[in-house]
C-alpha positions as CSV (number, residue, x, y, z in Angstrom):
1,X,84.6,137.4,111.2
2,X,88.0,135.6,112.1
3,X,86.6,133.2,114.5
4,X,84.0,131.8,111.6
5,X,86.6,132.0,109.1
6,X,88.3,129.8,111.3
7,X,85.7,127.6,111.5
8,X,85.9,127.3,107.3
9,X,87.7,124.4,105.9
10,X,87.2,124.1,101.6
11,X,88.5,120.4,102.2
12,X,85.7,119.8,105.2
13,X,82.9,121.3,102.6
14,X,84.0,118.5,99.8
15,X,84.5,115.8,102.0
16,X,81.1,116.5,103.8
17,X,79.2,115.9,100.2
18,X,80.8,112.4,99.8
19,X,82.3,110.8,102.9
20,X,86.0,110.0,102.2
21,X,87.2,106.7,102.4
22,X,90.7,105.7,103.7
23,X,93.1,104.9,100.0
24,X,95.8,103.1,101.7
25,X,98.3,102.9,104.1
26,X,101.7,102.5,103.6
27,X,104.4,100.2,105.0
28,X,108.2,100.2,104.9
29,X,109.8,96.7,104.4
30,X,113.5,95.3,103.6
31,X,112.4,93.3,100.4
32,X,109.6,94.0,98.6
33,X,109.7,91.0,96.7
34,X,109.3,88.0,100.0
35,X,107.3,90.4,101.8
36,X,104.4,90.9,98.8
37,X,104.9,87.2,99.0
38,X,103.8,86.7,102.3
39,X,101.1,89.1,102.4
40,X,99.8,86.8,99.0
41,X,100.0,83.7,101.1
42,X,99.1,84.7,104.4
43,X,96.4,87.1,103.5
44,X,95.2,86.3,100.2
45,X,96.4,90.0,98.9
46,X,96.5,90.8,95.2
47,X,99.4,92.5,93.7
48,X,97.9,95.7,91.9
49,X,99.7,97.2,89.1
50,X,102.7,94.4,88.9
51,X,103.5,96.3,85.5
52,X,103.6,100.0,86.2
53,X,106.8,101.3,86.7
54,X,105.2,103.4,89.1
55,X,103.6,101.2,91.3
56,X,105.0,97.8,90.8
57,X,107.6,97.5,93.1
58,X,108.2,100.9,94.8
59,X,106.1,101.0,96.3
60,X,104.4,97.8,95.6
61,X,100.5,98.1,95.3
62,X,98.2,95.1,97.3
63,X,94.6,94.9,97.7
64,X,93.1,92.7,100.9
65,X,89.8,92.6,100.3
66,X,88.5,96.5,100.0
67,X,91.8,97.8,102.0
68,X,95.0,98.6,99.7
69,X,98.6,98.4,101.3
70,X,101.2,99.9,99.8
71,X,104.8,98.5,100.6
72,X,107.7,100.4,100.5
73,X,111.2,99.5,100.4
74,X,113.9,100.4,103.1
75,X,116.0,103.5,101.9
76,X,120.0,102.2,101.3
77,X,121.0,103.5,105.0
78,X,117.3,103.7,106.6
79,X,117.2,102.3,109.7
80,X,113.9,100.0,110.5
81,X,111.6,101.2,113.4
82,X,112.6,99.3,116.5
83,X,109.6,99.9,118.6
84,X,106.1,100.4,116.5
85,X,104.7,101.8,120.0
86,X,101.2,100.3,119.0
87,X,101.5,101.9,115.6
88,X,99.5,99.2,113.2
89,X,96.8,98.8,110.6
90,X,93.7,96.1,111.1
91,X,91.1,94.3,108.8
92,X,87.9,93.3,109.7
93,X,86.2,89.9,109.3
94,X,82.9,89.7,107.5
95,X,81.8,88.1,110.3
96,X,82.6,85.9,114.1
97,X,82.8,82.8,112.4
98,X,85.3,84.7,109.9
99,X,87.4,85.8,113.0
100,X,87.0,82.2,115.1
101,X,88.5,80.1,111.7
102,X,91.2,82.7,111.5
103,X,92.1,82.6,115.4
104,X,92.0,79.0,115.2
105,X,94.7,78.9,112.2
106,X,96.7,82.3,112.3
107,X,99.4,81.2,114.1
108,X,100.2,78.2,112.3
109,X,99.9,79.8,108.9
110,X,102.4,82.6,110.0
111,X,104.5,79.5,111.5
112,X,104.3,78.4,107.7
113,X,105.2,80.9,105.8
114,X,108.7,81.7,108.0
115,X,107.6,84.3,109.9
116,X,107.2,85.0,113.6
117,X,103.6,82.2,114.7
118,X,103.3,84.6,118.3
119,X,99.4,86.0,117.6
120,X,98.2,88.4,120.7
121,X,94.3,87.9,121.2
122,X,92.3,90.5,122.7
123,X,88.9,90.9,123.8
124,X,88.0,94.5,124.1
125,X,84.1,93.8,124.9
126,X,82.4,95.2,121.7
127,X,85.2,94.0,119.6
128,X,88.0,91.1,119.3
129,X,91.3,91.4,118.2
130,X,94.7,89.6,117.0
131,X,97.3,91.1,116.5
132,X,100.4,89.6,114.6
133,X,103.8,91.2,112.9
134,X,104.9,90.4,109.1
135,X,108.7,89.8,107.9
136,X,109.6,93.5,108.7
137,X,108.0,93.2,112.5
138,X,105.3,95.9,111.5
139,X,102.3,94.9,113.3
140,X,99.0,93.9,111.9
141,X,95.7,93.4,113.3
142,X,92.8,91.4,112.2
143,X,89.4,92.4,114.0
144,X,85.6,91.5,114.7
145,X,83.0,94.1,116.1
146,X,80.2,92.6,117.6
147,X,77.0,93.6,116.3
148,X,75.0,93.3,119.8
């Protein structure tokens, strides 16, 4: 009896029903205000909720395409993360030709908007990467997976 009851999860019964989708993830940045900015400019985001009190500015609410980021400011005395150690979040393209205008031009849109222009590319077979850092140095990474 223990080992099936183990094996029981309420929150694995729900989510098998109706596939969960990912809500957001979360970033910390220094201001709010230049970096929703640059993630208008750069990435086309939205600002969601620009009136709630809740969700205005902390954290701040953006939508990129289906994905939501939610930026959060820098605690009086926090400390930013140094060294991400890989830790990111990535977009997809709709498509190669999506991902070949955006290699072509990342680097001098960052370049543009003040921010650091260096774009790592990487080809990982089945799909292609760049990866790039916003104001606050957290790293981002727009992808491509090859259909064939």
């Amino acid at each position: 009896m223990r080992a099936s009851r183990a094996l029981y999860s309420v929150t694995r019964s729900v989510f098998a029903k109706a596939a969960p989708s990912l809500d957001h993830v979360c970033i910390v940045c220094k201001d709010v205000t230049k970096s929703i900015a640059f993630y208008e400019r750069v990435l086309g985001a939205v600002h969601l909720y620009k009136d709630d009190p809740n969700f205005g500015q902390d954290p701040a609410f953006l939508r990129i395409g289906a994905a939501q980021v939610a930026l959060l400011p820098l605690a009086v005395g926090q400390a930013q993360i140094r060294d991400h150690n890989g830790a990111h979040f990535a977009m997809t393209c709709k498509d190669a030709v999506d991902f070949a205008t955006i290699k072509a031009s990342l680097s001098s849109d960052l370049a543009a908007h003040g921010t650091n222009a260096e774009v790592q590319y990487e080809d990982y077979g089945r799909q292609l990467s760049l990866f790039f850092s916003d104001l606050d140095d957290n790293i981002l990474e727009i992808t491509h997976w090859k259909t064939s």
